[in-house]
N, C-alpha and C positions, 0 to 999 in steps of 0.2 A: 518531406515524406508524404505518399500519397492518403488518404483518408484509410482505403482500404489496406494497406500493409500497418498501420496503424493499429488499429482494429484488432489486425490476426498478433502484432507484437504483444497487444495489451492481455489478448484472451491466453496466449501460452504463456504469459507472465504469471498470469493469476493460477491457472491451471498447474504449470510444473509446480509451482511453491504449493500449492495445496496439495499435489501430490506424495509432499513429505509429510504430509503428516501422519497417518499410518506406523511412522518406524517411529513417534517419539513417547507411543504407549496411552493408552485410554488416561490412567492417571495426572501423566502429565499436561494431558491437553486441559482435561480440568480444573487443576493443578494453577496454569498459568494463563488458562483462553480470556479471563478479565481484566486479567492486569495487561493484557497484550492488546485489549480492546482498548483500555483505558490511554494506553499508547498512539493507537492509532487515533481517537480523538481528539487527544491532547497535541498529535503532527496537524490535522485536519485543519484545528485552528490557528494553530503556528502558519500552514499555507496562507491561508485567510489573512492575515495578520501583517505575513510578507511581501502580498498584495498591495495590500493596501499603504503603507508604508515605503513600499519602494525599497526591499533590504533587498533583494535582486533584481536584475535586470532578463526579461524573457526577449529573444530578438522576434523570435516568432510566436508571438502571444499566442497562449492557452486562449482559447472561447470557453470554454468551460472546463468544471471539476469534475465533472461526472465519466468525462473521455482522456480527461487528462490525467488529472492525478490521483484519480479514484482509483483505480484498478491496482495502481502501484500503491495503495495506501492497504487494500483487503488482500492484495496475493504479499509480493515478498515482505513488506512490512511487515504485517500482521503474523504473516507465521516465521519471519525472521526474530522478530521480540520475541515469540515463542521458542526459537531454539538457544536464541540469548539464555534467554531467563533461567532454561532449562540446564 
């Protein structure tokens, strides 16, 4: 996949998922936006962790977290824990 459709994948990732959140109500975003943070931390080092370990195998190595598995870590994660939770 070329850098640039990359890019456009990662930004309406993050974009559609934070686009729900609107419907799950002021309360519950407060409600749950810590514990869903504390989630995605808690995945951030788990990546880290399976890095370095070797617990998968990438064929086409990630160069970085920031393009790779950031975006997926603040869009549906983050606000999928939040509809979890909810």
């Amino acid at each position: 996949m070329s850098k640039k459709n990359q890019r456009l994948i990662n930004i309406l990732m993050v974009l559609l998922s934070w686009l729900t959140i609107p419907f799950m109500g002021w309360h519950n975003i407060k409600r749950f936006f810590t514990a869903s943070i504390l989630i995605v931390l808690l995945e951030a080092i788990n990546v880290q962790l399976g890095k370095k370990r070797k617990w998968w195998v990438f064929y086409n190595k990630p160069k970085s977290y920031f393009t790779n598995e950031f975006p997926f870590n603040i869009g549906p994660f983050l606000i999928g824990s939040m509809w979890i939770l909810k």
